[in-house]
KEZA-124457 format. One record per residue: x, y, z negated of N, C-alpha, C, O, CB in turn; residue number from 0. Coordinates in nm, 2 decimals. Glycine has a CB too. Layout:
BEGIN
      n.X      n.Y      n.Z     ca.X     ca.Y     ca.Z      c.X      c.Y      c.Z      o.X      o.Y      o.Z     cb.X     cb.Y     cb.Z   seq
        X        Y        Z        X        Y        Z        X        Y        Z        X        Y        Z        X        Y        Z   NUM
...
# end
This chain:
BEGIN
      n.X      n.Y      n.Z     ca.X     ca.Y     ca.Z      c.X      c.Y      c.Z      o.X      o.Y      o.Z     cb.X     cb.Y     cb.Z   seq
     0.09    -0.12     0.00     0.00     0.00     0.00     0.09     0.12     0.00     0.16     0.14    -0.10    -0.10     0.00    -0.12     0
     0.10     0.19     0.08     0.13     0.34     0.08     0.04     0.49     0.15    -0.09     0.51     0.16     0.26     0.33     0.16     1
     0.13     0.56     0.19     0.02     0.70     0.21    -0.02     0.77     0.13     0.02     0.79     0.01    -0.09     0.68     0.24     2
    -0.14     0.83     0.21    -0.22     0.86     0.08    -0.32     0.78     0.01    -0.37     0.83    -0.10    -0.27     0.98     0.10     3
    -0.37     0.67     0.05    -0.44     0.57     0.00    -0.45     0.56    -0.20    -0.55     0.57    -0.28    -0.36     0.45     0.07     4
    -0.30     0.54    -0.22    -0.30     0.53    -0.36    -0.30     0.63    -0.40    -0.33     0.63    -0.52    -0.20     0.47    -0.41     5
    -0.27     0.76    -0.33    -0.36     0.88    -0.44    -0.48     0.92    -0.46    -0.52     1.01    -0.54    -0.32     1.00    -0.45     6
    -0.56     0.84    -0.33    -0.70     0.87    -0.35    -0.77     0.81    -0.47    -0.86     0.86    -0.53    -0.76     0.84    -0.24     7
    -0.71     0.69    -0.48    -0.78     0.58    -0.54    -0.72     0.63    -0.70    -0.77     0.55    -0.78    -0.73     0.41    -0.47     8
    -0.64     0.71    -0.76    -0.64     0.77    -0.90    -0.69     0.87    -0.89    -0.73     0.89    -1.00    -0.53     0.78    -0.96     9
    -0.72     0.97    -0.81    -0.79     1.08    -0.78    -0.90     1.07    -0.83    -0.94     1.14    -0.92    -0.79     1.10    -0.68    10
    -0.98     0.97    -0.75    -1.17     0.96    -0.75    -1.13     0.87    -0.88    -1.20     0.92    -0.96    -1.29     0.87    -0.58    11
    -1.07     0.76    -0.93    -1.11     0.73    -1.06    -1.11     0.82    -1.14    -1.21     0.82    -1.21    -1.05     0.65    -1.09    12
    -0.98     0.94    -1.18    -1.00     0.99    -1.22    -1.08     1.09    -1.25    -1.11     1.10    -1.37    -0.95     1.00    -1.22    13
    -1.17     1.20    -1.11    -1.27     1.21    -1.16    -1.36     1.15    -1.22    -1.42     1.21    -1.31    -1.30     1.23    -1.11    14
    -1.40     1.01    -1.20    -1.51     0.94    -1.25    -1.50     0.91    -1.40    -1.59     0.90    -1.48    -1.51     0.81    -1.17    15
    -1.30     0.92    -1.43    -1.30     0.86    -1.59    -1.33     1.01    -1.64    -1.38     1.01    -1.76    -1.12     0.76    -1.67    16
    -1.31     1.14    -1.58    -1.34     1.29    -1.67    -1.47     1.33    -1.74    -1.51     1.37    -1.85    -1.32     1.42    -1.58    17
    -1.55     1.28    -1.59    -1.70     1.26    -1.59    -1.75     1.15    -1.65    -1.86     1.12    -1.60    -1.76     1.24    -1.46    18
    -1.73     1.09    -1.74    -1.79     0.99    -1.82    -1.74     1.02    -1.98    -1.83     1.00    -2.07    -1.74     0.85    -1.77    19
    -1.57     1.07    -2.01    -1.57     1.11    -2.12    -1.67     1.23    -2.15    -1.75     1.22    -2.25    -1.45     1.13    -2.15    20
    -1.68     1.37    -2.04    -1.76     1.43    -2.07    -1.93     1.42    -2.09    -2.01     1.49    -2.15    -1.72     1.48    -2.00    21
    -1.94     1.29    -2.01    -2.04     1.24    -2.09    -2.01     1.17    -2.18    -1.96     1.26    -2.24    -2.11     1.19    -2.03    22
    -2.00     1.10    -2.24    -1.99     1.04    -2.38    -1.97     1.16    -2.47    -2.03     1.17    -2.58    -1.88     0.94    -2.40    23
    -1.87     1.26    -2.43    -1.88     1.36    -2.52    -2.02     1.48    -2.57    -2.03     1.53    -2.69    -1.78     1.43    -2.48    24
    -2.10     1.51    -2.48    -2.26     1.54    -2.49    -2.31     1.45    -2.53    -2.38     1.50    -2.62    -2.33     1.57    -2.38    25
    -2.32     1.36    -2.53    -2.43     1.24    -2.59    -2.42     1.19    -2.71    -2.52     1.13    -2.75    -2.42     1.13    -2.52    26
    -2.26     1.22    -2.82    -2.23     1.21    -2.89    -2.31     1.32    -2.97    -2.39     1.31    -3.06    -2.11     1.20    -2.88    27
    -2.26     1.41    -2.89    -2.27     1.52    -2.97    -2.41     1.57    -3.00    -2.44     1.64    -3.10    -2.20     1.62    -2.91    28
    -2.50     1.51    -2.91    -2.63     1.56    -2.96    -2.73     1.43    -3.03    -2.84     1.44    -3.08    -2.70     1.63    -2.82    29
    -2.65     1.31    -3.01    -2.70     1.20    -3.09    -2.64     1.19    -3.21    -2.72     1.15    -3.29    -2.69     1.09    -3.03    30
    -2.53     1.20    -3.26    -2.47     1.21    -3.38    -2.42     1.37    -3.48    -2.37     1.38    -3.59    -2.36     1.12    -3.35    31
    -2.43     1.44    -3.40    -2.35     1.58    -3.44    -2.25     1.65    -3.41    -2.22     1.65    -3.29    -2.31     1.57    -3.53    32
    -2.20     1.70    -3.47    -2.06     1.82    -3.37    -2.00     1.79    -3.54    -1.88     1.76    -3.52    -2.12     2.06    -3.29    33
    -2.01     1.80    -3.65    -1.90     1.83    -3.77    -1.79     1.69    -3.73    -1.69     1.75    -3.72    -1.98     1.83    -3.96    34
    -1.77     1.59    -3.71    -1.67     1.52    -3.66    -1.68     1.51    -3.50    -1.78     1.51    -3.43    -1.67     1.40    -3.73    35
    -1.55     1.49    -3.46    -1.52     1.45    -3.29    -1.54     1.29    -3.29    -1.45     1.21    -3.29    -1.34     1.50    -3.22    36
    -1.70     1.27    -3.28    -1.72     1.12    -3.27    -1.71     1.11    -3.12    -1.71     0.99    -3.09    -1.87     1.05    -3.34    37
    -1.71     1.16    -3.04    -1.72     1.14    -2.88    -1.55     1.09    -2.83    -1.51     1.00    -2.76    -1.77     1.32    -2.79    38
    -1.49     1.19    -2.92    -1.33     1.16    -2.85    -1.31     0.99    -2.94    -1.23     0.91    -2.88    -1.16     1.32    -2.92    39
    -1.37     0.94    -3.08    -1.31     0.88    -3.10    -1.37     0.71    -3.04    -1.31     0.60    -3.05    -1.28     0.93    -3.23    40
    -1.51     0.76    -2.98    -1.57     0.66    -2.93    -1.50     0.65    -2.77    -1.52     0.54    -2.72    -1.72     0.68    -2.93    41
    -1.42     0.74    -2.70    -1.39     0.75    -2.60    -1.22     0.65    -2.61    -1.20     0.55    -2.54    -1.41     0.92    -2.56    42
    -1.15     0.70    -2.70    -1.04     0.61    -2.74    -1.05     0.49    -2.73    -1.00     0.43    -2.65    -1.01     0.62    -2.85    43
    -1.15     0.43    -2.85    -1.21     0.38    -2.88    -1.20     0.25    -2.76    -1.14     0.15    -2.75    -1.30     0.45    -2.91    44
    -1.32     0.33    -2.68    -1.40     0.20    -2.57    -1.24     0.18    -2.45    -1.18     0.07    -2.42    -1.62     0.31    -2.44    45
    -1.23     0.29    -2.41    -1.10     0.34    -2.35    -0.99     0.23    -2.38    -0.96     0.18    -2.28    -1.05     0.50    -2.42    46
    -0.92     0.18    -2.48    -0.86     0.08    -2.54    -0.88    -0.06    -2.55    -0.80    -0.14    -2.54    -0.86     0.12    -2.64    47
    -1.05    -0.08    -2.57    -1.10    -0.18    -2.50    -1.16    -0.24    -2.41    -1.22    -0.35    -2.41    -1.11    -0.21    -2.53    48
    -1.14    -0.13    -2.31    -1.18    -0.14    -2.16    -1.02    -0.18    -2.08    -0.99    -0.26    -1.99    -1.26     0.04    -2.11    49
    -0.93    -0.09    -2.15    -0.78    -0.12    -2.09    -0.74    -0.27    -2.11    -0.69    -0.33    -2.02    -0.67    -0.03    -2.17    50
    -0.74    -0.33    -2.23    -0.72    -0.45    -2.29    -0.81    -0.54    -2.18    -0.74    -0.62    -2.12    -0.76    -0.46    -2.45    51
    -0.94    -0.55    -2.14    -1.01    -0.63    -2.04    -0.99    -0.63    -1.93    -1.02    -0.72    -1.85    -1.11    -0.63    -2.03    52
    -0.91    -0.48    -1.89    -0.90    -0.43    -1.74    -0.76    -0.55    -1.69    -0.76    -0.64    -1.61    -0.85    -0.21    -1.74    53
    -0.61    -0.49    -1.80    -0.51    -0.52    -1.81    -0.48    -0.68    -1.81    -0.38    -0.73    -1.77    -0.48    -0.46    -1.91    54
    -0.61    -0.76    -1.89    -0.58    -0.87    -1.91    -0.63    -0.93    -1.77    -0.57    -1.02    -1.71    -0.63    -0.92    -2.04    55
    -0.76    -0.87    -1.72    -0.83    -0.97    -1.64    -0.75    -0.92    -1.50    -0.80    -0.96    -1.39    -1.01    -0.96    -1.63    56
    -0.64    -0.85    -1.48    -0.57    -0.81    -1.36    -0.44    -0.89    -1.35    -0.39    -0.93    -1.24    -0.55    -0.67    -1.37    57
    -0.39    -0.91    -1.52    -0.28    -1.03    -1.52    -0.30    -1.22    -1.54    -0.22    -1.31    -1.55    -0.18    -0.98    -1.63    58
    -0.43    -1.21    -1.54    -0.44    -1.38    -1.58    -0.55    -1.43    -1.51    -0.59    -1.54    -1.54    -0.46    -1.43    -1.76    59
    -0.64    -1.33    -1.38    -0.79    -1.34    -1.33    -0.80    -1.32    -1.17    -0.84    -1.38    -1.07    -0.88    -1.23    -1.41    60
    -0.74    -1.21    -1.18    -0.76    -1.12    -1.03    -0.67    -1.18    -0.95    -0.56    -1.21    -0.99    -0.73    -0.96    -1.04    61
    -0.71    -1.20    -0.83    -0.61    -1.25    -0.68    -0.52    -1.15    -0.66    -0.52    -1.04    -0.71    -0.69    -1.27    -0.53    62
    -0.42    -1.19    -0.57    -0.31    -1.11    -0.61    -0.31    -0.97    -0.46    -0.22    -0.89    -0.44    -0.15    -1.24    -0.64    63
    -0.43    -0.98    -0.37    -0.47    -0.92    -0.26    -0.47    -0.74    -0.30    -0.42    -0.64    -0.25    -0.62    -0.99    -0.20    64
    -0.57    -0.75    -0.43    -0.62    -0.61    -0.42    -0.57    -0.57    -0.59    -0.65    -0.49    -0.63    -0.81    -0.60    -0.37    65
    -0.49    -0.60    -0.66    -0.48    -0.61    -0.78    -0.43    -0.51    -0.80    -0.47    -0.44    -0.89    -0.43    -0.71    -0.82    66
    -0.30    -0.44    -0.70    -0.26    -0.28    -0.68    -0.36    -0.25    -0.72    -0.38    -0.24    -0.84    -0.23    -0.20    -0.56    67
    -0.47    -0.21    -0.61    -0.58    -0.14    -0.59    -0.68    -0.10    -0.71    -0.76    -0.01    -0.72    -0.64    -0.21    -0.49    68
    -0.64    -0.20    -0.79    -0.78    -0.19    -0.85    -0.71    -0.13    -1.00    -0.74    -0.04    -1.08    -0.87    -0.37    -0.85    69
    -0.59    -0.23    -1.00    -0.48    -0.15    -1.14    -0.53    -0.01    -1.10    -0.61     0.05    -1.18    -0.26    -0.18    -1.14    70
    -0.46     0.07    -0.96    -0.45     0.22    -0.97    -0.59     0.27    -0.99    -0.63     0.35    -1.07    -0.38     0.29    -0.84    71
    -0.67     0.19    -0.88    -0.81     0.32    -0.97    -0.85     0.29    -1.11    -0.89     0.39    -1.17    -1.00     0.32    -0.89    72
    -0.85     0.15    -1.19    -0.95     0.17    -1.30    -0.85     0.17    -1.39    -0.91     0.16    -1.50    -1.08     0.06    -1.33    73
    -0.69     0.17    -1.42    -0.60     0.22    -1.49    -0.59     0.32    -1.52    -0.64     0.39    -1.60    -0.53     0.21    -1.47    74
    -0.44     0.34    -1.42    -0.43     0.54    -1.40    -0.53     0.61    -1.36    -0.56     0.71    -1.42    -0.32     0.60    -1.27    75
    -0.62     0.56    -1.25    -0.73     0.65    -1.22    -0.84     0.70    -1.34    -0.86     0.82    -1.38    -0.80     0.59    -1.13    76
    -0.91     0.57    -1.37    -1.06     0.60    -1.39    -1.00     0.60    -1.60    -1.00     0.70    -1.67    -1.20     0.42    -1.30    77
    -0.97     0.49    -1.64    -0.93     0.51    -1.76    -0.79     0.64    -1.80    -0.76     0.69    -1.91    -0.90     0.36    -1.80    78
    -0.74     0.66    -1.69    -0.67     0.80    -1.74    -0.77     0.92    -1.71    -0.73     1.02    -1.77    -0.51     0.83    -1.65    79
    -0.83     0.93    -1.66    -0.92     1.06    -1.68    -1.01     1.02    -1.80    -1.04     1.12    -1.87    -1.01     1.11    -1.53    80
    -1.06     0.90    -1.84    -1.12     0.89    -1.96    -1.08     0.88    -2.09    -1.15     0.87    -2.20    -1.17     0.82    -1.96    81
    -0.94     0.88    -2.05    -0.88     0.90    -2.19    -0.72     0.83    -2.19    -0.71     0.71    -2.19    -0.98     0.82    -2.31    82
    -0.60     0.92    -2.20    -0.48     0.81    -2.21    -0.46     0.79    -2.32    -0.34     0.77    -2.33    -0.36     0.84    -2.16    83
    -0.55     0.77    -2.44    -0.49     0.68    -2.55    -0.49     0.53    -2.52    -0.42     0.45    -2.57    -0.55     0.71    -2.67    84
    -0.61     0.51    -2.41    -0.60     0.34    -2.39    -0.45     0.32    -2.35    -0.38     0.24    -2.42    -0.70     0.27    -2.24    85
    -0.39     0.38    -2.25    -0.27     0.36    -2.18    -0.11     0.38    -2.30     0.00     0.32    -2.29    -0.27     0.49    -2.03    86
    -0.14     0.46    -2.41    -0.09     0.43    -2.49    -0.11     0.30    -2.57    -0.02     0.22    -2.57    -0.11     0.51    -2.53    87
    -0.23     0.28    -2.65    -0.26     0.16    -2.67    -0.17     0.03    -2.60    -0.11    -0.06    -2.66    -0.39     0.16    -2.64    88
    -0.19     0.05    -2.48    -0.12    -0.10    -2.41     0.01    -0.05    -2.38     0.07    -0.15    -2.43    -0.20    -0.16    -2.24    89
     0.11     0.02    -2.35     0.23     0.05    -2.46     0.24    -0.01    -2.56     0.28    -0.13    -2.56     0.25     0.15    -2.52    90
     0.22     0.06    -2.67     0.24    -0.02    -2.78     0.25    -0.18    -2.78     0.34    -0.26    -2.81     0.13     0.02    -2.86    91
     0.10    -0.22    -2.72     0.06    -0.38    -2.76     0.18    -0.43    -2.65     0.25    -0.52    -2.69    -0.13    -0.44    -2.72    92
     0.18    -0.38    -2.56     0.29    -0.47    -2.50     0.45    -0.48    -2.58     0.52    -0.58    -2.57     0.30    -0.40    -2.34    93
     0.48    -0.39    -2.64     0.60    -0.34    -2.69     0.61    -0.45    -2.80     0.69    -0.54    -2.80     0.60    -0.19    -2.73    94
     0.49    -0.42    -2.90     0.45    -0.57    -2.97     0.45    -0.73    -2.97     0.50    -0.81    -3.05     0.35    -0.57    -2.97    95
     0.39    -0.74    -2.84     0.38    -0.86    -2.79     0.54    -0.96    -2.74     0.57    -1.08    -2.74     0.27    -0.82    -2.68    96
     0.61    -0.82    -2.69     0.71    -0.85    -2.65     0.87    -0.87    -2.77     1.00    -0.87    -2.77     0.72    -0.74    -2.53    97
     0.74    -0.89    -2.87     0.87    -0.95    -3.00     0.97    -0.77    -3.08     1.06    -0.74    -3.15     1.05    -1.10    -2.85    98
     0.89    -0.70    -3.02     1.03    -0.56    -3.05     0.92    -0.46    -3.15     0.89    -0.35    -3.10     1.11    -0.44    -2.85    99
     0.88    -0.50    -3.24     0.77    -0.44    -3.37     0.85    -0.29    -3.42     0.79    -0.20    -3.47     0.76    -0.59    -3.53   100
     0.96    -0.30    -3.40     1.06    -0.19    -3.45     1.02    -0.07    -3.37     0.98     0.05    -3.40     1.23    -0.24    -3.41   101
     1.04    -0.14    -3.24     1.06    -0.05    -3.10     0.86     0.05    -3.10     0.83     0.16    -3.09     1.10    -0.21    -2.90   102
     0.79    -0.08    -3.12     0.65    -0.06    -3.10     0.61     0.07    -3.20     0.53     0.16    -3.17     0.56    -0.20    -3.12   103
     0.68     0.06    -3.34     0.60     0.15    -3.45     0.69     0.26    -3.39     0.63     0.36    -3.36     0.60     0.10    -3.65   104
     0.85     0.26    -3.38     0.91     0.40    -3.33     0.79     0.47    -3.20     0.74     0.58    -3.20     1.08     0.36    -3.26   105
     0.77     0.38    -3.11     0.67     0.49    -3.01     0.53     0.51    -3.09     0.46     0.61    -3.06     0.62     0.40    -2.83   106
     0.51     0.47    -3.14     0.38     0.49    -3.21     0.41     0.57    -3.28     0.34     0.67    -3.24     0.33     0.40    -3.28   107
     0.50     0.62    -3.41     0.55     0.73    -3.46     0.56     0.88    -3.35     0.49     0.98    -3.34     0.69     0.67    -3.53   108
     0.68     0.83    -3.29     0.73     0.92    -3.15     0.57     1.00    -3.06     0.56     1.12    -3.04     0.83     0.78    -3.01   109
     0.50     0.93    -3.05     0.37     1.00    -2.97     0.30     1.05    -3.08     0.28     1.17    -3.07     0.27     0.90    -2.87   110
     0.27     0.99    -3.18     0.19     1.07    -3.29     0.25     1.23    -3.30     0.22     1.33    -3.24     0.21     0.99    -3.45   111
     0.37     1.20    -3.41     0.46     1.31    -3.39     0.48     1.41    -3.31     0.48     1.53    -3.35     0.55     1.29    -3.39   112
     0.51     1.36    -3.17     0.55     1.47    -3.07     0.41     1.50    -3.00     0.39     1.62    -2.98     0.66     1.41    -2.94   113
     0.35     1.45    -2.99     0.20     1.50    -2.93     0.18     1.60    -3.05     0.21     1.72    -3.03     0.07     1.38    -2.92   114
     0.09     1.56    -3.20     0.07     1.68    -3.28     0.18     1.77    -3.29     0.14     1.89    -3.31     0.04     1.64    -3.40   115
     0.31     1.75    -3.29     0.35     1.85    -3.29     0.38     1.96    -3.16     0.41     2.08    -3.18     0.43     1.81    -3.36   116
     0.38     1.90    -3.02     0.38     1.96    -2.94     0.24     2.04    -2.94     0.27     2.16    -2.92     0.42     1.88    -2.84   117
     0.12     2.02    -2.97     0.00     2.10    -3.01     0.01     2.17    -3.07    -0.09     2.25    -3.07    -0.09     2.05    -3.05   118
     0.12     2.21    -3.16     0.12     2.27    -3.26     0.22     2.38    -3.22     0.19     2.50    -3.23     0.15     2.18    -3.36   119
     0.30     2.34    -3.18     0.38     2.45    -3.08     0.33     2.55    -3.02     0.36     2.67    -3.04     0.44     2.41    -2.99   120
     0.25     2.50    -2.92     0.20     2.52    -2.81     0.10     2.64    -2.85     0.11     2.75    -2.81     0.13     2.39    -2.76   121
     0.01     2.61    -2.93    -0.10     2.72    -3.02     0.00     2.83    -3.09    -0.02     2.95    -3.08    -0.19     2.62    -3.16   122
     0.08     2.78    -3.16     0.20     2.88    -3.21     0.27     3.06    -3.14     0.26     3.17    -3.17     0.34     2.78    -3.20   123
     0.33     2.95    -3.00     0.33     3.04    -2.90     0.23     3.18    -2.85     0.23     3.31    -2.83     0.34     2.95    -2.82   124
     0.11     3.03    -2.83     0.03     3.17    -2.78     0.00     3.25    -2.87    -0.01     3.36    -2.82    -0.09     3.15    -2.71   125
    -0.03     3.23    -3.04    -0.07     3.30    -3.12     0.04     3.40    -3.13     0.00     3.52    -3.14    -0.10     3.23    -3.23   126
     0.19     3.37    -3.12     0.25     3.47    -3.10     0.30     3.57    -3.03     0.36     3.67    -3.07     0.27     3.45    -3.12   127
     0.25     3.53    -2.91     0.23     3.61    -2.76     0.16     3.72    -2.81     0.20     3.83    -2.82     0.15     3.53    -2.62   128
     0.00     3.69    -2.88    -0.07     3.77    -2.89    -0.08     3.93    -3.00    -0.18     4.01    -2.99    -0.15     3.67    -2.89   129
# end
């Protein structure tokens, strides 16, 4: 597979995965409330074990014809616009799986850390621009 083929196919997933957290995030919000972010954490959440069924049934299920194809849209595509904590998630578990528990809790630490704290920066700045 080359071209532009494979960027269409993360493209329109990705729309499709933006458009579904944003929905889950309205639907959350007006079925359960707004004082917690239950939308992002149901979106993680499903996101994580949508990746785990996607991931598994692509390495031990799927023929090996369209398996690109389908990794890039409902992977990177459709579950990265719905959320990349799944794609973190399977990081980790693979890192796990692959006997290196050390290695797995350091990236787990490493993205916690550097994500909140890159958020944190980031807000800093502009507060201090202003």
């Amino acid at each position: 597979m080359n071209g532009l083929a494979p960027w269409l196919l993360v493209f329109i997933g990705g729309g499709l995965g933006a458009a579904s957290r944003h929905g889950v995030n309205l639907v959350a919000m007006r079925a359960i409330g707004i004082n917690f972010p239950w939308g992002t954490l149901i979106v993680n959440a499903a996101g994580s074990v949508l990746m785990g069924l996607i991931a598994g049934w692509l390495a031990f299920r799927a023929g090996a014809n369209w398996t690109q194809h389908a990794r890039l849209f409902l992977t990177t595509g459709f579950l990265g616009g719905f959320t990349t904590f799944s794609a973190f998630s399977l990081d980790s578990a693979l890192l796990w799986e692959r006997g290196e528990p050390g290695l797995a809790a350091a990236y787990i630490l490493a993205n916690v850390i550097l994500s909140i704290g890159g958020l944190l920066l980031g807000l800093w700045i502009v507060r201090s621009l202003s």
